[in-house]
GUMI-439152 format. One record per atom (N, C-alpha, C, O): x, y, z. Coordinates in steps of 0.001 Angstrom, whole numbers, plus 500000, padded with zeros to 6 digits. Layout:
XYZ ...
END
This chain:
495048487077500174 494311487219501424 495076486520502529 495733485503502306 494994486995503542 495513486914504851 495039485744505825 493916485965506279 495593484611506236 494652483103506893 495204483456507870 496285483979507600 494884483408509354 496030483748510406 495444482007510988 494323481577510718 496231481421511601 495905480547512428 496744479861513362 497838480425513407 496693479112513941 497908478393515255 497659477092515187 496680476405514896 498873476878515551 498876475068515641 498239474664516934 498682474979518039 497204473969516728 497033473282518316 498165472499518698 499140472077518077 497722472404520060 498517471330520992 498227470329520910 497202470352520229 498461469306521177 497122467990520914 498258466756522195 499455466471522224 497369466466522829 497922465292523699 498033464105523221 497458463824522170 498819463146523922 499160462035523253 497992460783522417 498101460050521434 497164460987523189 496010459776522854 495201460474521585 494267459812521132 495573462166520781 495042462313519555 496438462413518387 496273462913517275 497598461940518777 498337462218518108 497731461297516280 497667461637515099 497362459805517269 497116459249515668 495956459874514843 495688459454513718 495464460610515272 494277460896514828 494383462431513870 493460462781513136 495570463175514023 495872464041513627 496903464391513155 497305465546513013 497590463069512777 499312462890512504 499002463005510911 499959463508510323 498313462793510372 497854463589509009 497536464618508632 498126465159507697 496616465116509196 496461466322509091 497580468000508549 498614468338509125 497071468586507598 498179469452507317 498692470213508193 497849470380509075 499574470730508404 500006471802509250 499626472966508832 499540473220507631 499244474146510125 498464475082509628 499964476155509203 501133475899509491 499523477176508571 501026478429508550 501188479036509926 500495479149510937 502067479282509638 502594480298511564 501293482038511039 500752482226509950 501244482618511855 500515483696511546 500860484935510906 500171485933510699 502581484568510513 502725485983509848 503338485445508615 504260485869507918 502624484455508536 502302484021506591 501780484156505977 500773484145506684 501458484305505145 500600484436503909 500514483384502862 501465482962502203 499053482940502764 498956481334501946 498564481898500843 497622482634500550 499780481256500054 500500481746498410 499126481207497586 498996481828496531 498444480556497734 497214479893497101 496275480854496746 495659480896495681 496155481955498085 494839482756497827 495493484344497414 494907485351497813 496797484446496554 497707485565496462 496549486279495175 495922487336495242 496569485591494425 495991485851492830 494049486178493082 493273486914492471 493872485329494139 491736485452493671 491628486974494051 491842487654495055 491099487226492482 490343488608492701 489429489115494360 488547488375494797 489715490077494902 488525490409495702 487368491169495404 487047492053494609 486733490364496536 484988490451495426 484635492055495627 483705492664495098 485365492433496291 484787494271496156 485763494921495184 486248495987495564 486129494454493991 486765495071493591 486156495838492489 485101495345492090 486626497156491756 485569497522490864 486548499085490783 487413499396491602 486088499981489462 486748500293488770 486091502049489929 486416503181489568 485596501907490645 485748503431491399 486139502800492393 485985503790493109 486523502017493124 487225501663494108 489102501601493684 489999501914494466 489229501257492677 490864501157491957 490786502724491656 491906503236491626 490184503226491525 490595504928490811 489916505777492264 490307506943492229 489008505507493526 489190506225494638 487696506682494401 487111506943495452 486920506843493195 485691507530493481 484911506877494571 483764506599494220 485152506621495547 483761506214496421 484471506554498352 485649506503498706 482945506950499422 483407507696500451 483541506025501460 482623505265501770 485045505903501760 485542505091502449 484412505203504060 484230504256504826 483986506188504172 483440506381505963 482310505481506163 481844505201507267 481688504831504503 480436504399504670 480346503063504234 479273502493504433 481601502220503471 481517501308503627 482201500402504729 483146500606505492 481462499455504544 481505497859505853 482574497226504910 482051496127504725 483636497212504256 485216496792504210 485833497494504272 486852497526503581 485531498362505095 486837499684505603 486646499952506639 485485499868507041 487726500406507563 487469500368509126 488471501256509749 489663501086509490 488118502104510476 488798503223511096 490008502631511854 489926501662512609 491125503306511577 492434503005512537 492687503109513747 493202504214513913 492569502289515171 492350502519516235 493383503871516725 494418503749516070 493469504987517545 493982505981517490 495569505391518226 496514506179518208 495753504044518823 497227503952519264 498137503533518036 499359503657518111 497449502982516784 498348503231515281 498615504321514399 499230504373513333 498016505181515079 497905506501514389 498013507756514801 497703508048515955 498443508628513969 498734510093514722 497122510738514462 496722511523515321 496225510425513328 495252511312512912 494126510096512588 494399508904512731 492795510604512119 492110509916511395 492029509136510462 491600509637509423 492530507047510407 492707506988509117 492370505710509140 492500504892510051 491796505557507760 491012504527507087 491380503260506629 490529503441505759 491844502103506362 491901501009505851 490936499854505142 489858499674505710 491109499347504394 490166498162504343 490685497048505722 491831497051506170 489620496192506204 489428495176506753 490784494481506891 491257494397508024 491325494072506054 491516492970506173 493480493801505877 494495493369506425 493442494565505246 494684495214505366 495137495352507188 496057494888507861 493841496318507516 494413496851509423 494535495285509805 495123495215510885 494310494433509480 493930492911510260 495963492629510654 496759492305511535 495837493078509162 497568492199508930 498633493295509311 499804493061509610 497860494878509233 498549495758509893 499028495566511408 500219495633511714 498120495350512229 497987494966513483 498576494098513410 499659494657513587 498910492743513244 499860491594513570 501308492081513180 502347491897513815 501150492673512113 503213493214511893 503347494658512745 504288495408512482 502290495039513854 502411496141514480 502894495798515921 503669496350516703 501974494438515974 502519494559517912 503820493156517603 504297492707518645 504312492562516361 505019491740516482 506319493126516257 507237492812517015 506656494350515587 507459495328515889 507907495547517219 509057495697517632 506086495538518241 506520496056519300 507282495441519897 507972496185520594 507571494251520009 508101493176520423 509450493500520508 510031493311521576 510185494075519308 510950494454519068 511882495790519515 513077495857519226 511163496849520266 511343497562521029 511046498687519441 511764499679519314 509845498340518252 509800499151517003 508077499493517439 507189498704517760 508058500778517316 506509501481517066 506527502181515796 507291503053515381 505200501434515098 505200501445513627 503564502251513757 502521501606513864 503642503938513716 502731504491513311 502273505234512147 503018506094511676 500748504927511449 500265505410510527 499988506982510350 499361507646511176 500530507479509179 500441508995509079 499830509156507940 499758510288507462 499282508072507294 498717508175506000 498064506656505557 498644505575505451 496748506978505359 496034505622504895 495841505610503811 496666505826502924 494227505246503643 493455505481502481 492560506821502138 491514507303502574 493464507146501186 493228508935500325 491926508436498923 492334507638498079 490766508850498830 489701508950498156 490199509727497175 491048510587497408 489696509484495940 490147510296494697 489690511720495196 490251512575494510 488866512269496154 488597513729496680 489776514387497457 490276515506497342 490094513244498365 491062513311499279 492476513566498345 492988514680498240 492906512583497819 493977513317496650 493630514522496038 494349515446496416 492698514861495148 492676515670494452 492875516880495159 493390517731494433 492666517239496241 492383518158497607 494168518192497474 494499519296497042 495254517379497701 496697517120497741 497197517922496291 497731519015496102 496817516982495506 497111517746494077 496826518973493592 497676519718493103 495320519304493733 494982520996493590 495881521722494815 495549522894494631 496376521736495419 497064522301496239 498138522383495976 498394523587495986 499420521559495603 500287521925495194 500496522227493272 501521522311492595 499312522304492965 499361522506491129 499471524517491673 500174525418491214 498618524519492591 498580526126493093 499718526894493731 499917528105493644 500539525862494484 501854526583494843 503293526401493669 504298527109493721 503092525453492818 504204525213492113 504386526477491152 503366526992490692 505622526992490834 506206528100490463 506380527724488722 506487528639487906 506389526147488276 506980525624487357 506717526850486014 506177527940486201 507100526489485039 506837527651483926 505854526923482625 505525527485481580 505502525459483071 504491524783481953 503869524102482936 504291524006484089 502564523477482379 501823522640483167 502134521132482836 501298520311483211 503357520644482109 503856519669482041 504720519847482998 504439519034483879 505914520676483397 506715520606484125 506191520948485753 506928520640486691 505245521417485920 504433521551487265 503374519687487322 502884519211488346 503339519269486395 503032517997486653 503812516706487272 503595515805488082 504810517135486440 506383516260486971 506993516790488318 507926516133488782 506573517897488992 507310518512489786 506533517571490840 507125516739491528 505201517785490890 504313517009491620 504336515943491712 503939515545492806 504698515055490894 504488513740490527 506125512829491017 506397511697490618 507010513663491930 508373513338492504 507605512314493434 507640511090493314 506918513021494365 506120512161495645 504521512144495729 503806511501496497 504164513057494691 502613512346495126 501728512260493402 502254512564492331 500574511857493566 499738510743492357 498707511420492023 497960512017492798 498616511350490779 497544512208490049 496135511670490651 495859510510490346 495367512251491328 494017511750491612 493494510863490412 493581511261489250 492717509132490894 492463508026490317 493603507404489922 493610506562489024 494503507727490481 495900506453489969 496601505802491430 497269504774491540 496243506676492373 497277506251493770 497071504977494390 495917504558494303 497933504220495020 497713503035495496 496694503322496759 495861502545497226 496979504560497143 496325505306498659 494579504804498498 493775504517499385 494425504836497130 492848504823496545 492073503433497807 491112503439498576 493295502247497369 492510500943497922 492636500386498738 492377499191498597 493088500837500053 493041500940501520 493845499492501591 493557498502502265 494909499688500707 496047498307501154 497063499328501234 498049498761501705 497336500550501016 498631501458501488 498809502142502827 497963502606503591 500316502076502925 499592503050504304 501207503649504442 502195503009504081 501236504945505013 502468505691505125 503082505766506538 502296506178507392 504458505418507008 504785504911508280 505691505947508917 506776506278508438 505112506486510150 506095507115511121 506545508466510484 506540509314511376 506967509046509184 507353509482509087 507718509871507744 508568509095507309 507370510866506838 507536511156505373 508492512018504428 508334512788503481 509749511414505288 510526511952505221 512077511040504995 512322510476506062 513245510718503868 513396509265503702 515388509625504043 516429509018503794 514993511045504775 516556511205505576 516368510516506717 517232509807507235 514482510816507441 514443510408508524 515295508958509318 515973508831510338 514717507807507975 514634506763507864 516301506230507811 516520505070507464 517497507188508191 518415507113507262 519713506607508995 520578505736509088 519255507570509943 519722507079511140 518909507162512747 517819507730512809 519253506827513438 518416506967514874 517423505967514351 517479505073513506 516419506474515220 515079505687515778 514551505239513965 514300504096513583 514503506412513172 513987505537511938 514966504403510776 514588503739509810 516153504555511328 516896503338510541 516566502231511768 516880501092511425 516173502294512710 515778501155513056 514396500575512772 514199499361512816 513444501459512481 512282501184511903 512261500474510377 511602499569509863 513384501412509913 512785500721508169 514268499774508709 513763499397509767 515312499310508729 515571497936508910 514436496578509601 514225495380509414 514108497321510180 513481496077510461 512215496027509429 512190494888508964 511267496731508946 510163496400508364 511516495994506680 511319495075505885 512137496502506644 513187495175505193 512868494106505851 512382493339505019 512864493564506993 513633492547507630 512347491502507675 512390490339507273 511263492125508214 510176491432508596 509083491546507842 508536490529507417 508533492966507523 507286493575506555 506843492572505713 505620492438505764 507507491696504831 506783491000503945 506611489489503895 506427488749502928 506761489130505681 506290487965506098 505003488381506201 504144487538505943 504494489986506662 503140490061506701 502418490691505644 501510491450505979 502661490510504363 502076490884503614 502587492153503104 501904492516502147 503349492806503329 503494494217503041 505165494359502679 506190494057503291 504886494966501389 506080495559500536 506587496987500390 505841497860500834 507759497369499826 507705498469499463 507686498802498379 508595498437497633 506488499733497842 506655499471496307 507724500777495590 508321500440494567 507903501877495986 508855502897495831 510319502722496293 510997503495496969 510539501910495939 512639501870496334 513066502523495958 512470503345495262 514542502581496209 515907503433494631 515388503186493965 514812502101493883 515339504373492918 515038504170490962 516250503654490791 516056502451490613 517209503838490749 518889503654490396 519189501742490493 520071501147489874 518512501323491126 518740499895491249 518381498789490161 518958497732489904 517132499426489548 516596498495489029 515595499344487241 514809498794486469 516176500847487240 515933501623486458 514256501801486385 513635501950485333 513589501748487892 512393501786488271 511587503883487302 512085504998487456 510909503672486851 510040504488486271 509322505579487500 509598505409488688 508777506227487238 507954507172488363 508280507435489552 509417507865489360 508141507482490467 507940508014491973 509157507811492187 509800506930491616 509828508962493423 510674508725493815 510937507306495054 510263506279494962 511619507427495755 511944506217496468 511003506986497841 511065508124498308 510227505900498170 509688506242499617 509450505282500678 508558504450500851 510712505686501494 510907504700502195 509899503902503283 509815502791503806 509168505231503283 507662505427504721 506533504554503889 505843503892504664 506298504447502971 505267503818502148 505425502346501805 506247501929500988 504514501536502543 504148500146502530 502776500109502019 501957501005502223 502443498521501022 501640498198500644 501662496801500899 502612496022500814 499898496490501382 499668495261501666 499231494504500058 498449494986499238 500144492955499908 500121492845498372 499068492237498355 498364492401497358 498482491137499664 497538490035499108 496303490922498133 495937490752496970 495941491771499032 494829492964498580 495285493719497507 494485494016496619 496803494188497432 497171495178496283 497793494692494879 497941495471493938 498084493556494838 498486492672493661 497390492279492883 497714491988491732 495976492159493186 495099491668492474 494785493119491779 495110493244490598 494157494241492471 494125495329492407 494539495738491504 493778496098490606 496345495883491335 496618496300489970 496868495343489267 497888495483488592 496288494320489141 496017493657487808 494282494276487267 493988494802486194 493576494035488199 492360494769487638 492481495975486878 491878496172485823 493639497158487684 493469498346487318 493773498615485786 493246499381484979 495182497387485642 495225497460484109 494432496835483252 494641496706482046 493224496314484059 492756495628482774 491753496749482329 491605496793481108 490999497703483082 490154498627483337 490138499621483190 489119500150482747 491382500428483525 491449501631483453 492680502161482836 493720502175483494 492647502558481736 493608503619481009 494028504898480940 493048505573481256 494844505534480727 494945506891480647 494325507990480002 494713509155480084 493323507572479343 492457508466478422 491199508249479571 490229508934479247 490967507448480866 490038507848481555 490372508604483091 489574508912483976 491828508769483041 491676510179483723 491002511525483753 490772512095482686 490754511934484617 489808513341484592 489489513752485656 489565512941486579 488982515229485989 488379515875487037 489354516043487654 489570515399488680 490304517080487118 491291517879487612 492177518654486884 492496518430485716 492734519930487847 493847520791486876 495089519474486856 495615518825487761 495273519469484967 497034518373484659 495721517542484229 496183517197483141 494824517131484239 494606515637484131 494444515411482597 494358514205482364 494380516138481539 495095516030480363 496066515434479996 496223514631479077 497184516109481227 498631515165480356 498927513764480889 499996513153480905 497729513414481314 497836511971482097 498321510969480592 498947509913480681 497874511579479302 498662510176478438 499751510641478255 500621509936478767 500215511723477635 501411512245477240 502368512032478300 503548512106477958 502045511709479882 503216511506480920 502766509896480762 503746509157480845 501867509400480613 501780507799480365 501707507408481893 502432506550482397 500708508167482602 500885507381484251 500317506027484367 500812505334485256 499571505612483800 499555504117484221 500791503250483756 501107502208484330 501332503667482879 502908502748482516 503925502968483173 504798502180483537 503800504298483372 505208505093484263 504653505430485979 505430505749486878 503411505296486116 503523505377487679 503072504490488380 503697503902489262 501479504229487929 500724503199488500 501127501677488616 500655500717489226 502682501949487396 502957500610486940 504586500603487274 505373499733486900 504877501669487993 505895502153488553 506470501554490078 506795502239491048 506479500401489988 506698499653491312 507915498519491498 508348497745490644 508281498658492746 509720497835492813 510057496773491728 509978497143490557 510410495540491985 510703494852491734 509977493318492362 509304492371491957 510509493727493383 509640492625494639 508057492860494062 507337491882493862 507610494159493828 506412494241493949 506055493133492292 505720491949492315 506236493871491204 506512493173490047 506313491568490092 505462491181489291 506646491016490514 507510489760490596 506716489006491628 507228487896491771 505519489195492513 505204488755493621 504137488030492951 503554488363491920 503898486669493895 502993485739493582 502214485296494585 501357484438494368 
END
């Protein structure tokens, strides 16, 4: 979880009085203490997407100057979104949302759609075809409104002009505020599932607890309610996708 706070000023006649006192973090820190406590809304249709984001009070609409369209977050994600948004601007970087939080409806709507255009010749290999860039409905990080997709979904974009200056700098800065990338090169680190996506950030304080819950909770034999969602063990997506994340991500405390 996310503490934002500032150092007061303090004049000379309170110096003794506060020369103990801890120092607070600068605001685009994150206090390593509260990385691990479960959040209390957490729960096993919120990690897999069954529930309508429009109606709960820890989710909150994206003001329309972060965004091209309609899109959703939890609380406390847009909180920390917004501070690594106008500290970009600063930068002469505009960091807009093209993708929030996707409801296991909202995916499945993604997935039945391309299970219908794919040409593949098995429904294993039309699963994998799908599964390059997007997530079997109840597995996506999109589910728990700590993801969010940036500027652009496209990872030539990101490669020169205006978007190699975007994703250099969110390398550079992004995970002073909480936010990683969990899709890098596979080739680096012999990463499992998804391809590399450069546009896709996740906020960890919120998304690290998350998938620890998810594995404690949810397995691949409780996928369902969709065309493919059978071969959810035989492709092993919670080992190979859900569990399919950088390194940084892995490794974060």
């Amino acid at each position: 979880m996310l503490y934002l706070s500032l150092i007061g000023c303090h004049t000379d006649n309170k110096k003794s009085r506060n020369k103990d006192k801890p120092k607070t973090q600068p605001a685009t820190q994150v206090d390593s203490t509260q990385i691990h406590s479960m959040p209390k809304n957490a729960s096993v249709d919120l990690v897999t997407g069954r529930f309508d984001f429009h109606k709960r009070n820890d989710f909150v609409r994206v003001d329309d100057r972060f965004a091209n369209k309609e899109v959703y977050l939890q609380k406390k994600t847009y909180q920390a979104f917004k501070a690594m948004a106008d500290s970009a601007q600063k930068d002469g970087v505009r960091l807009i949302i093209v993708s929030g939080t996707r409801n296991f409806w909202y995916q499945k709507s993604i997935w039945d759609r391309k299970w219908k255009r794919s040409k593949a010749s098995t429904d294993l290999a039309k699963a994998k075809e799908i599964l390059l860039y997007s997530s079997m409905p109840m597995t996506s990080r999109h589910h728990w409104g700590t993801d969010l997709d940036l500027n652009n979904l496209n990872n030539d974009w990101f490669e020169k002009g205006e978007g190699k200056k975007i994703y250099d700098w969110l390398k550079t800065h992004a995970n002073d505020f909480g936010f990683y990338q969990p899709y890098t090169n596979k080739s680096l680190h012999n990463r499992p599932g998804y391809e590399e996506e450069k546009w896709h950030w996740s906020y960890m304080p919120l998304a690290g607890p998350y998938l620890d819950f998810y594995n404690k909770h949810v397995t691949n034999k409780d996928i369902h309610g969709f065309k493919g969602s059978d071969l959810a063990p035989k492709i092993d997506m919670v080992g190979n996708y859900v569990n399919g994340v950088s390194v940084k991500i892995k490794n974060y405390k």
